[in-house]
MILOTI-836648 format. One record per residue (C-alpha): chain; residue number from 1; residue in three letters; z, y, x. Coordinates in nm, 4 decimals. Example, Ala and Ser with C-alpha at 12.3 -4.5 7.8 and 13.67 -1.06 7.14 Angstrom:
<pts>
lomar A&vexmar 1&gutor Ala&Z 0.7800&Y -0.4500&X 1.2300
lomar A&vexmar 2&gutor Ser&Z 0.7140&Y -0.1060&X 1.3670
</pts>
This chain:
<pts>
lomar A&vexmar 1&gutor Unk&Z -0.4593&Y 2.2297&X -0.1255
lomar A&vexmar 2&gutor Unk&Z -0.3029&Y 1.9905&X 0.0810
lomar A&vexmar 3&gutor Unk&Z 0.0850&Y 1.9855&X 0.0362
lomar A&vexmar 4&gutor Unk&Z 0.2806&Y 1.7605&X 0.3065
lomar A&vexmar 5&gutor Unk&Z 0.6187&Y 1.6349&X 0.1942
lomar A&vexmar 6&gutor Unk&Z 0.9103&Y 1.4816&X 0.3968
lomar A&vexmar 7&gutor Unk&Z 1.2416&Y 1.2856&X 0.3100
lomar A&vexmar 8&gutor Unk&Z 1.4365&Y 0.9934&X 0.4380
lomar A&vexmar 9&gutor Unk&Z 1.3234&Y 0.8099&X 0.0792
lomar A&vexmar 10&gutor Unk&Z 0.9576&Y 0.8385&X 0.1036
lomar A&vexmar 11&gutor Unk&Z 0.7348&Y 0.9166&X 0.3284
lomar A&vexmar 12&gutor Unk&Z 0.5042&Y 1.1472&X 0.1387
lomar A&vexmar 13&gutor Unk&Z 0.1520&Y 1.3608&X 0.1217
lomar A&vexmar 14&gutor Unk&Z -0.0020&Y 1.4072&X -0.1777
lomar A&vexmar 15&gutor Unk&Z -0.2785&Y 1.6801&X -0.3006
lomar A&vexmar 16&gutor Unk&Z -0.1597&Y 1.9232&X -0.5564
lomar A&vexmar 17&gutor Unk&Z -0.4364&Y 2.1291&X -0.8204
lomar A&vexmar 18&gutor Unk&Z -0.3405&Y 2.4994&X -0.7875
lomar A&vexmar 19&gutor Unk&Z -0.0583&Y 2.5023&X -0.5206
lomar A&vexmar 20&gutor Unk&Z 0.1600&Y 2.3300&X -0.7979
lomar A&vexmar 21&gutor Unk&Z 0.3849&Y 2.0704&X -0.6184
lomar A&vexmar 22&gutor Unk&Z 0.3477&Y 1.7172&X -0.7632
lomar A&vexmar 23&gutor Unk&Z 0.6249&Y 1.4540&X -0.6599
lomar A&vexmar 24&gutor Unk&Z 0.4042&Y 1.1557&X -0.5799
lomar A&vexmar 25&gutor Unk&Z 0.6337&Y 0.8878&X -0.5247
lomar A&vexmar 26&gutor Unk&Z 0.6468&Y 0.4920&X -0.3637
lomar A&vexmar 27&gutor Unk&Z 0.9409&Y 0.3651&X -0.3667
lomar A&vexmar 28&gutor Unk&Z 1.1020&Y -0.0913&X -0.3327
lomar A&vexmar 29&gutor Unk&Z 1.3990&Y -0.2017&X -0.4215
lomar A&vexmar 30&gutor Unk&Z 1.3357&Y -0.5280&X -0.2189
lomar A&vexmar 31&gutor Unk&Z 1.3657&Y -0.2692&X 0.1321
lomar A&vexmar 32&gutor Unk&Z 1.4737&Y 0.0982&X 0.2371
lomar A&vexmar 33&gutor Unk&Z 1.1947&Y 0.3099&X 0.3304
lomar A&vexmar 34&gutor Unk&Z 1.2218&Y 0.2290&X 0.7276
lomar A&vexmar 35&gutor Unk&Z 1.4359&Y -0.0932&X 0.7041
lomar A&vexmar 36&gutor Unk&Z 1.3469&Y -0.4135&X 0.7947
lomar A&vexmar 37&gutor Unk&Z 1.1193&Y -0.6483&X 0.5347
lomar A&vexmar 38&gutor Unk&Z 1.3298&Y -0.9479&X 0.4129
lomar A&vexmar 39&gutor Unk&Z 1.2650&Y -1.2825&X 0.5400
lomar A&vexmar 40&gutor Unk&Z 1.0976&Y -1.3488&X 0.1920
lomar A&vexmar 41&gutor Unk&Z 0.8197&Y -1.1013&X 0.2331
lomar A&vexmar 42&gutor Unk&Z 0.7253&Y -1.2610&X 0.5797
lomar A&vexmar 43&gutor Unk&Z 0.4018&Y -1.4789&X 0.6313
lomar A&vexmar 44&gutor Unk&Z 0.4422&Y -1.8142&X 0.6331
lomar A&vexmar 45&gutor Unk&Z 0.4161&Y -1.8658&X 1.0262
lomar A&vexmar 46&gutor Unk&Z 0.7295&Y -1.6615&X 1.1021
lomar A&vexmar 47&gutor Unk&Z 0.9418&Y -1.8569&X 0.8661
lomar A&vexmar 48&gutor Unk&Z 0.8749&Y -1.6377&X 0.5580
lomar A&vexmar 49&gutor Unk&Z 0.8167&Y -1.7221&X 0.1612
lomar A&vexmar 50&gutor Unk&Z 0.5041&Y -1.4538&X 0.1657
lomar A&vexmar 51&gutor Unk&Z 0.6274&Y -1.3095&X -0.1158
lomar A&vexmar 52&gutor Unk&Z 0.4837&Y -0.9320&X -0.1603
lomar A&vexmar 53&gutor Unk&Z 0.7663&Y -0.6849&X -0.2370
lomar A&vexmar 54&gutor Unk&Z 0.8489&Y -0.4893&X -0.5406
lomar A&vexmar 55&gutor Unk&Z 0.7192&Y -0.1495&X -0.5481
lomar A&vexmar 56&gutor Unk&Z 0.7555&Y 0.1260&X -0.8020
lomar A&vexmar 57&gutor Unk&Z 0.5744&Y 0.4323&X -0.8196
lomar A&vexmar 58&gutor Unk&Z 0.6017&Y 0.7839&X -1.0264
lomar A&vexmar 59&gutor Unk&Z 0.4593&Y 1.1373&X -1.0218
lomar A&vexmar 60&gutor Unk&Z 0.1053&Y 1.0305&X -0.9884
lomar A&vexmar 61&gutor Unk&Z -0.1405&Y 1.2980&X -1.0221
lomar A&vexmar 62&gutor Unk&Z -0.2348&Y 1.3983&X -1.4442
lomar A&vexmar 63&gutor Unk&Z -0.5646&Y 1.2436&X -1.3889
lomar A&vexmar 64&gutor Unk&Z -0.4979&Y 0.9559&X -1.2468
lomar A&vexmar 65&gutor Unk&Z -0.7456&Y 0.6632&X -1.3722
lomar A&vexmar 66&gutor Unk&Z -0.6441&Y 0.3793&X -1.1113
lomar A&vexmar 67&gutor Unk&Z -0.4816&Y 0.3099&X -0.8273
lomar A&vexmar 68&gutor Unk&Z -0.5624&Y 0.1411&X -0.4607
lomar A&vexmar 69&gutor Unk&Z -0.2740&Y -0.0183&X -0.2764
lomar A&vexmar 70&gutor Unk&Z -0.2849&Y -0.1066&X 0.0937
lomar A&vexmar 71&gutor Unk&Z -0.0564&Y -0.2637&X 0.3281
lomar A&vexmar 72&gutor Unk&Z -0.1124&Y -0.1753&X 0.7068
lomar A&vexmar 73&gutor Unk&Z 0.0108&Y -0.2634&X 1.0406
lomar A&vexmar 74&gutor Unk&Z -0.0974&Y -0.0079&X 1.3136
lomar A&vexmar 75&gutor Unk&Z 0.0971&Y -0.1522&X 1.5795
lomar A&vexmar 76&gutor Unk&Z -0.1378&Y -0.4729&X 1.5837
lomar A&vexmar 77&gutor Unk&Z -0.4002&Y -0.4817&X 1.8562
lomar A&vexmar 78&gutor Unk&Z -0.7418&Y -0.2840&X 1.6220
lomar A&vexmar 79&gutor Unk&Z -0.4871&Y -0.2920&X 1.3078
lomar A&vexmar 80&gutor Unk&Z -0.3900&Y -0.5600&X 1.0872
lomar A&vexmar 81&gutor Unk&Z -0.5016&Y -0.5352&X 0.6831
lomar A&vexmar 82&gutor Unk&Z -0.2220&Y -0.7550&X 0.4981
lomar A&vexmar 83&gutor Unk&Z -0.2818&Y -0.6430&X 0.1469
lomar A&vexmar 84&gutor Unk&Z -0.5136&Y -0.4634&X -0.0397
lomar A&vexmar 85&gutor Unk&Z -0.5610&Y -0.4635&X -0.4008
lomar A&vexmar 86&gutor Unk&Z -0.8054&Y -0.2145&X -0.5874
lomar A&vexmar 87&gutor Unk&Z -0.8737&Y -0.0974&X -0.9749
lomar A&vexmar 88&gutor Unk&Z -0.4583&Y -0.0881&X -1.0498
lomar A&vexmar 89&gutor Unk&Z -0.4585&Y 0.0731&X -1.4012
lomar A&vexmar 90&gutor Unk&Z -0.3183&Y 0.4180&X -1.4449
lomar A&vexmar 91&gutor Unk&Z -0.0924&Y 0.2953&X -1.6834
lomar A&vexmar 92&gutor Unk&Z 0.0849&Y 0.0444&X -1.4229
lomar A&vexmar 93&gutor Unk&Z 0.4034&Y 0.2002&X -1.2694
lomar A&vexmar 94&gutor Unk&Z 0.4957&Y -0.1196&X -1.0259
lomar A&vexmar 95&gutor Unk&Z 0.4432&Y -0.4553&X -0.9314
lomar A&vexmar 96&gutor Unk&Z 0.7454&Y -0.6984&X -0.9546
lomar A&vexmar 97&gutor Unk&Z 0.7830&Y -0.9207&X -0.6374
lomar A&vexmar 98&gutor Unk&Z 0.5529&Y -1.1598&X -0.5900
lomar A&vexmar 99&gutor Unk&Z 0.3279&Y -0.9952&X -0.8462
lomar A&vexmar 100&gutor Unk&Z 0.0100&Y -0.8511&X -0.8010
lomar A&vexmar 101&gutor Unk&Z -0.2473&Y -0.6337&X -1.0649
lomar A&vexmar 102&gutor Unk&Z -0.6033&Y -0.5271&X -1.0272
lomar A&vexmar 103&gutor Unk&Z -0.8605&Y -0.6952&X -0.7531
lomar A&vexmar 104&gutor Unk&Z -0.7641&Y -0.8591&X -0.4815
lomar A&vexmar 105&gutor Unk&Z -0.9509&Y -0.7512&X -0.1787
lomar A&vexmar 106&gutor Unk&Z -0.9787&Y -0.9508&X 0.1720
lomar A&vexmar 107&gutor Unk&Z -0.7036&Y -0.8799&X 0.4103
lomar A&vexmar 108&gutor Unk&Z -0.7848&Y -0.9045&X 0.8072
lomar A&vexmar 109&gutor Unk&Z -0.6244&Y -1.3291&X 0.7704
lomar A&vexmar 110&gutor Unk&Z -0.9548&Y -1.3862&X 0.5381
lomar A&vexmar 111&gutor Unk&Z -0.7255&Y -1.4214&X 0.2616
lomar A&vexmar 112&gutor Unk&Z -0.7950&Y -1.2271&X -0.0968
lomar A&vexmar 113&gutor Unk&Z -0.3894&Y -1.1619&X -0.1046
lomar A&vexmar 114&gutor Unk&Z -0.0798&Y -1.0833&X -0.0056
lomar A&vexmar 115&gutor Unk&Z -0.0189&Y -1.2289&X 0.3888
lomar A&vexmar 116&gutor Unk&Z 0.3372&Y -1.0423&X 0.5370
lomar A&vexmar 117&gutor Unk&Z 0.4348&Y -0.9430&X 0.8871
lomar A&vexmar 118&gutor Unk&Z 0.4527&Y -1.1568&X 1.1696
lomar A&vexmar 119&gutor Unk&Z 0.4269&Y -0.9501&X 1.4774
lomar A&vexmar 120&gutor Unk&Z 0.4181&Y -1.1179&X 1.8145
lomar A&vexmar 121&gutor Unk&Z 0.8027&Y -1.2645&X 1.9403
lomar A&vexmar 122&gutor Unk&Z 1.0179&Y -0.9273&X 2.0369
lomar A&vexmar 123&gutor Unk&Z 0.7604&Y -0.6615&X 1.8863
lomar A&vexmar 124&gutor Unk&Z 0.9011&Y -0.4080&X 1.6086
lomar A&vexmar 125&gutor Unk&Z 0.6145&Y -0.3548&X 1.3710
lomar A&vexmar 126&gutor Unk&Z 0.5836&Y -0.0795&X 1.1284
lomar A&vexmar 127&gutor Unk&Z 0.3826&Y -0.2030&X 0.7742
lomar A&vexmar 128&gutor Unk&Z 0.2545&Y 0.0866&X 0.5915
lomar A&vexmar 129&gutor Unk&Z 0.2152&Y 0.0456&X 0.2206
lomar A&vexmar 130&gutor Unk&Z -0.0079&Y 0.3048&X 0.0622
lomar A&vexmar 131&gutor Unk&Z -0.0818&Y 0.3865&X -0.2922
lomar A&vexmar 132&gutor Unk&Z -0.3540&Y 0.5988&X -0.3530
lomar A&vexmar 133&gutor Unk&Z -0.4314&Y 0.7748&X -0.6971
lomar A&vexmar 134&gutor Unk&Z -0.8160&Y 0.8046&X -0.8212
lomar A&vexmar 135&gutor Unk&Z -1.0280&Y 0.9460&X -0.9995
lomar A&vexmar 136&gutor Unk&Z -1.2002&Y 0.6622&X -1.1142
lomar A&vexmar 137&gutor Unk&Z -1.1158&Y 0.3877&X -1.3424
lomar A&vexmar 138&gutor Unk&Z -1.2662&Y 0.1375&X -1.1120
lomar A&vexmar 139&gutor Unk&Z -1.4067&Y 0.1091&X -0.7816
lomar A&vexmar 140&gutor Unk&Z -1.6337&Y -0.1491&X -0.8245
lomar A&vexmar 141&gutor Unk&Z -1.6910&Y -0.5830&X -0.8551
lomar A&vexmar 142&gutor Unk&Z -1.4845&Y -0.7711&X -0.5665
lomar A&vexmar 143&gutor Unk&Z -1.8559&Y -0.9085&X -0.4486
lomar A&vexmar 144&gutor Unk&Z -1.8882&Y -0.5170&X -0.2940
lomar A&vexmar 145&gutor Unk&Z -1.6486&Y -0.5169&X -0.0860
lomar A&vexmar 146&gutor Unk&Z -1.6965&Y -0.7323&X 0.2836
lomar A&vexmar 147&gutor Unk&Z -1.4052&Y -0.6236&X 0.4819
lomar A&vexmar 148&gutor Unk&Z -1.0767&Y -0.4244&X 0.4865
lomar A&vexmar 149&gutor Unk&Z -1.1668&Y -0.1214&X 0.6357
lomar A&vexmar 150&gutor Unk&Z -1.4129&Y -0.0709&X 0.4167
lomar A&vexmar 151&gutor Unk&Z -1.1767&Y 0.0491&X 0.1115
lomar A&vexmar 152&gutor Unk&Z -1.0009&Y 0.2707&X 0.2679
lomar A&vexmar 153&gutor Unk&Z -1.3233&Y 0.4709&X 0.3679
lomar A&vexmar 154&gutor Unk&Z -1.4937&Y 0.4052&X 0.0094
lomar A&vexmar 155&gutor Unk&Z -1.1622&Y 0.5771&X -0.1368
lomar A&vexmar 156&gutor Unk&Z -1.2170&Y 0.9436&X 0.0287
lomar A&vexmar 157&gutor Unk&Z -1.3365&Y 1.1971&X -0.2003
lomar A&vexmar 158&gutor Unk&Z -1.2057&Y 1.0195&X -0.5475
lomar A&vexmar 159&gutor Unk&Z -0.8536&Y 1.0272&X -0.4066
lomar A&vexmar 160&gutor Unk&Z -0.6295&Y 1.3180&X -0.6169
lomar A&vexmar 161&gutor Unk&Z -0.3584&Y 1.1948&X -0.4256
lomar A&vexmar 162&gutor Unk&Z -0.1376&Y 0.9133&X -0.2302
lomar A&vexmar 163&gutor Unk&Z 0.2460&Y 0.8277&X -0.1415
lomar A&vexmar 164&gutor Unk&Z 0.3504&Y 0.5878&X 0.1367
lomar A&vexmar 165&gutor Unk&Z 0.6215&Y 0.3947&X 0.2062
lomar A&vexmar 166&gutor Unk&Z 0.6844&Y 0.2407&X 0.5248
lomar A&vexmar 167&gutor Unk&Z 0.8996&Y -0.1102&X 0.6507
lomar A&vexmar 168&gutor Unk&Z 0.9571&Y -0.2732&X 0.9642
lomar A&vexmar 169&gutor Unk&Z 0.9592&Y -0.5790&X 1.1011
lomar A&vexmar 170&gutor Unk&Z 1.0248&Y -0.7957&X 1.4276
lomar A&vexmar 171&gutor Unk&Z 1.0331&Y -1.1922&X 1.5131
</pts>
């Protein structure tokens, strides 16, 4: 069953066993859901530190074994992949800022890491960070993997369930 849920906090969808209504949260205290990034969290060639943001997660799904986090930008020309990091353990409830956990997967830059926004001069770009609960403990070596797409469609079918949380940013 696929339960949509909506707030000003999170943006939210998650899948629920049995109709019960699970509370699959991502949450930062480094920006508001909607708000702007902070210059710290901005790639390098906009004047940033490219420092990843903290994010903090609860309600995960009971069976939970890992987790997959993404950070997207649809509003690039094809998409932009600035983060992805696969095989998070279950028992992990955040990263800190700057940190990281799991494999680091290549990002559309090239880069196995975190690279933050820097839209073209004027442009409001949204950066969607998505955390997606599994069923699996792990997902596989970081040799598997050959481009950023590619975890996001290797995901479907072991995901119990996922929260997003969405920033913005303009140069």
């Amino acid at each position: 069953m696929r339960v949509a849920c909506a707030g000003l906090v999170v943006l939210l969808c998650t899948l629920a066993p049995s109709g019960a209504r699970a509370a699959f949260t991502l949450e930062s205290t480094t920006f508001a859901p909607g708000a702007t990034l902070p210059l710290a969290a901005v790639f390098p060639g906009c004047h940033g530190k490219n420092v990843s943001p903290e994010l903090h997660w609860s309600g995960a799904p009971s069976r939970t074994l890992s987790y997959v986090l993404t950070m997207y930008d649809p509003d690039a020309a094809g998409g932009w992949w600035h983060w992805e990091l696969a095989d998070i353990p279950a028992s992990a409830h955040g990263l800190r800022e700057g940190g990281t956990s799991g494999i680091a997967l290549t990002n559309s830059f090239g880069h196995r890491a975190y690279d933050g926004p820097c839209p073209p001069l004027g442009k409001v770009h949204r950066y969607v960070f998505t955390l997606y609960a599994l069923s699996l403990a792990t997902i596989g070596s970081e040799a598997s993997w050959d481009g950023p797409q590619l975890l996001e469609h290797l995901v479907r079918g072991i995901v119990l369930g996922h929260a997003t949380l969405v920033g913005r940013y303009k140069t």
